[in-house]
N, C-alpha and C positions, 0 to 999 in steps of 0.2 A: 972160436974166432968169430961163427956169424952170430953171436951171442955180443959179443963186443961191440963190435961193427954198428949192431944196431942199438945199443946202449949209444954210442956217441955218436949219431944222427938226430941234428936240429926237429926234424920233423916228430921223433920216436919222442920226444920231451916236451914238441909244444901238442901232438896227440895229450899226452898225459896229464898237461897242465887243464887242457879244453874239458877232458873227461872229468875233471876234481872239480869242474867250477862249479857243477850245479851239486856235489856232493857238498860244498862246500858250504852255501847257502844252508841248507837244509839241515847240515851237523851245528852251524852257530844257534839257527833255531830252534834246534833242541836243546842244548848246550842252556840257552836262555829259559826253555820250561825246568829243564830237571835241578836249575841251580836255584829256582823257585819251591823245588821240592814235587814238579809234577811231572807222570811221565806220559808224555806225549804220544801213542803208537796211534794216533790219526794220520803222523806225516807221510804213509804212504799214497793216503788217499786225498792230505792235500797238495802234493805233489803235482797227484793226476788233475784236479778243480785247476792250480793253477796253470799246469800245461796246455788246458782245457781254455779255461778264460781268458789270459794271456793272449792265444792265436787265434779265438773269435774276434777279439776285441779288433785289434790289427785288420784281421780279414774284414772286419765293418767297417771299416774307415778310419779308425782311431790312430794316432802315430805309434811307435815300437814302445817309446819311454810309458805313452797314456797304457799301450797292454801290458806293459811290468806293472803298473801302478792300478790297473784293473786286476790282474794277477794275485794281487798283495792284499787288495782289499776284499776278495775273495777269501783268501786263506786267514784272514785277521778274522772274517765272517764264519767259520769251521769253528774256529780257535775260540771266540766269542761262545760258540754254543759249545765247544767241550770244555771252556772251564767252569762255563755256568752249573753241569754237570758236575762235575769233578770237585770245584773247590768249595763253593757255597751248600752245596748240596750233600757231597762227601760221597759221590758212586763210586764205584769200583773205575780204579784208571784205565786197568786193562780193557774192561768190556766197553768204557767208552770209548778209549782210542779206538778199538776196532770195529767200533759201532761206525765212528766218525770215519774210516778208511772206508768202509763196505759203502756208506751213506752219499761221500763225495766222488766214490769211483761210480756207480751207479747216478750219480745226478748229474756228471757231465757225460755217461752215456746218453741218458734221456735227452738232456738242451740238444747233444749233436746230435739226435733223432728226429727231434723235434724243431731244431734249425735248419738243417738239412738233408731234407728226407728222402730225397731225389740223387742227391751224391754217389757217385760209386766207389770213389778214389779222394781223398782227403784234396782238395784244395790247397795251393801253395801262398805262402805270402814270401815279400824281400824281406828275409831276416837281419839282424846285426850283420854286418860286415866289419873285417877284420880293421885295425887303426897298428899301422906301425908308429909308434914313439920316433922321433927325426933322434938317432945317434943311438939311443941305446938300443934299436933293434939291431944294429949294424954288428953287435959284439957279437962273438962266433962262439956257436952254441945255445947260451944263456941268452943272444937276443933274439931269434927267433923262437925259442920257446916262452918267454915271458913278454916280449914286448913286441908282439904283433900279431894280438889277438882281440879278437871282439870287446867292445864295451861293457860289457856284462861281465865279463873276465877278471877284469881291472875292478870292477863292483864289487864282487866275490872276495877281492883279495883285501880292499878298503873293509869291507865288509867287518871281515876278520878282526883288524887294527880296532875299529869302532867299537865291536863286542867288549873284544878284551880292557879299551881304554873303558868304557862304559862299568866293566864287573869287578874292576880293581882299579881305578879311579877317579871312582866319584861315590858321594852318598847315595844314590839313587841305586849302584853294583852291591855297592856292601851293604843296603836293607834288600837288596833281592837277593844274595848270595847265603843273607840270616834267617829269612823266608824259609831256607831250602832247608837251613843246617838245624836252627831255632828259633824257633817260631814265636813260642812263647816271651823269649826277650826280644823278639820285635814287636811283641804287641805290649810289653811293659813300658816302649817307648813309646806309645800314644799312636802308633804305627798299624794299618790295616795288613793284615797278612794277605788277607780275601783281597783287598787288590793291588797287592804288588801280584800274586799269586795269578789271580787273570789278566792282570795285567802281562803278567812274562809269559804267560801261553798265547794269547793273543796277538806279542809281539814276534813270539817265536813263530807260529803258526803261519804271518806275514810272510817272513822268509825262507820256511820249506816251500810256500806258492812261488816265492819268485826263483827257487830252485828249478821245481816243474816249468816256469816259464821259460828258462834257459834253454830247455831243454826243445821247446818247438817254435822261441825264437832269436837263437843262437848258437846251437849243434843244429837244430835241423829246420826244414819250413812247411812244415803242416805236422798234423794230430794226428795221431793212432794210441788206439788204446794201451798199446803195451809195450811203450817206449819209456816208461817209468824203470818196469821191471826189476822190479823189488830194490830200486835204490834208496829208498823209505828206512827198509830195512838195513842194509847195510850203514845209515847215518845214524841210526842209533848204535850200533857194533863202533863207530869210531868215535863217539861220545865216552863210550867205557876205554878205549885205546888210545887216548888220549884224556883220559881222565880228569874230565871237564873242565879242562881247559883251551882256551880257543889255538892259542901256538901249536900245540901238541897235535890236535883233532885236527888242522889245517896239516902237517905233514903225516896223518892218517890218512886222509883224502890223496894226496898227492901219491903216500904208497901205492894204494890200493889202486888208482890210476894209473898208476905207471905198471900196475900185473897186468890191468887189464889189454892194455897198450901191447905192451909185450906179448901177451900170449895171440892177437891178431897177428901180429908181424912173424911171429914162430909158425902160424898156419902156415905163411908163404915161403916157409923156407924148405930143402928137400925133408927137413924132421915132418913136416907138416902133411907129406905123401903117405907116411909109412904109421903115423901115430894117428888112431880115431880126432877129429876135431871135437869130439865133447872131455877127450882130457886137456886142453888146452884152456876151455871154457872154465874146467874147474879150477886152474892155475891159479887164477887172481881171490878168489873163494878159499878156498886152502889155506893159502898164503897170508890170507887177511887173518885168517883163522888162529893160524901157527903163533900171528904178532898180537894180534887179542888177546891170547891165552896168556905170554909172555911180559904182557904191561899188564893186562890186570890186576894182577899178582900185589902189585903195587900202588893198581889205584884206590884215592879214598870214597866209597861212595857217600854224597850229601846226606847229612846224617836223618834226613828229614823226609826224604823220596818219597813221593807215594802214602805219606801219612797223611792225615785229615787230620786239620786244624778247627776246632770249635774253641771260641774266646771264654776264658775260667773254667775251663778243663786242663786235667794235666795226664 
């Protein structure tokens, strides 16, 4: 019953909606490199740069909108140098994404060292504040979880719609979707693959930073290093769960938000006295687990991932 109870509580849905937004960012961003054929494991680290950049920028003077867009140009700046790696070059994807995770988590440790050396306690800024919709936050249930929540929220969710109209219709989706699948008959059309291919990592890269921005200027109002905490990670797990597609990967995030949501609320309940709280931690982890395992099955992966493309080779 108190399993119920907190299933149909406005608050338990708009938690879970707030949790998926910056997953949400972050999974189109990939979604956009791997459907180019690249795989991107930098996004943990540009997560962090953008969470990083985002709430300097802010804290300097800059307004909320100018640190998203310091955020984004930040992580286009990762993205820039790891397809430079990657595509033209042909390095190994693995070792650069995690070259680029190590690289960007360690360079916004330095700036905050190096900016604020004296600090003991992260500094606050006024982050997004929440925007209720006039009438449809009023609907019971569905409007306090969807329609009275931060700007950035709303972003996330536009976000989504944009990717998908972007990868399936227009020309511009379907030479970056061929990119990923075949390469070769994109370049028989006179077409760069080298840069659609940096191109889609660079655009994806943009919005895992504006992921990490959400995250210290719309969940929260200052920096700490380990407020990421491997959601990097978990946005490529809902790329394969969602089987690169943006619909799908959008109610991957929302699942995995709503364990996570849940298993907080189960702390407080008397199960939460009697059960260690690190199984409760792993609830949403599991669980993610269980429905990866269960859509994989079925997803197709791009026939091209991870290949290296050199023009009159086959």
């Amino acid at each position: 019953m108190e399993l119920f109870d907190i299933l149909m509580t406005a608050s338990f849905w708009a938690a879970a909606v707030r949790i998926a937004s910056p997953l949400i960012f972050a999974t189109m961003g990939e979604i956009i490199c791997e459907r180019a054929g690249v795989l991107n494991l930098g996004i943990e680290g540009i997560m962090v740069i953008g969470a990083f950049t985002g709430w300097m920028a802010v804290y300097s003077g800059t307004g909320l909108w100018g640190g998203v867009a310091v955020a984004m140009a930040a992580g286009m700046l990762f993205g820039l140098l790891h397809s430079v790696l990657t595509v033209p070059f042909g390095l190994s994807q693995h070792v650069v994404g995690l070259g680029i995770t190590l690289l960007a988590t360690s360079s916004a440790s330095f700036a905050y060292r190096l900016l604020l050396p004296e600090v003991t306690s992260p500094p606050r800024i006024v982050p997004f504040q929440p925007y209720e919709v006039p009438m449809l936050s009023e609907i019971p249930l569905i409007g306090p979880a969807l329609f009275a929540q931060t700007p950035m929220t709303y972003l996330a969710f536009a976000t989504v719609a944009v990717v998908a109209l972007v990868l399936y219709r227009t020309p511009l989706g379907l030479a970056v979707r061929a990119a990923g699948e075949n390469p070769s008959a994109v370049a028989s059309q006179g077409l760069s693959v080298t840069g659609l291919r940096m191109g889609a990592v660079i655009v994806g890269s943009g919005l895992m930073a504006v992921g990490g921005a959400f995250l210290t200027m719309s969940a929260f109002s200052s920096f700490f290093f380990e407020m990421v905490n491997g959601r990097g990670w978990i946005c490529i797990a809902l790329v394969v769960f969602g089987a690169w597609k943006p619909g799908k990967a959008l109610l991957g995030a929302l699942l995995f938000a709503a364990f996570d949501a849940l298993q907080v609320r189960l702390q407080q309940t008397p199960l939460g006295a009697q059960v260690p709280y690190q199984v409760f931690l792993m609830i949403p982890y599991v669980l993610s687990i269980l429905a990866l395992v269960l859509m994989s099955r079925r997803a197709e992966v791009p026939a091209a991932l991870m290949v290296p493309f050199n023009k009159g080779e086959r």
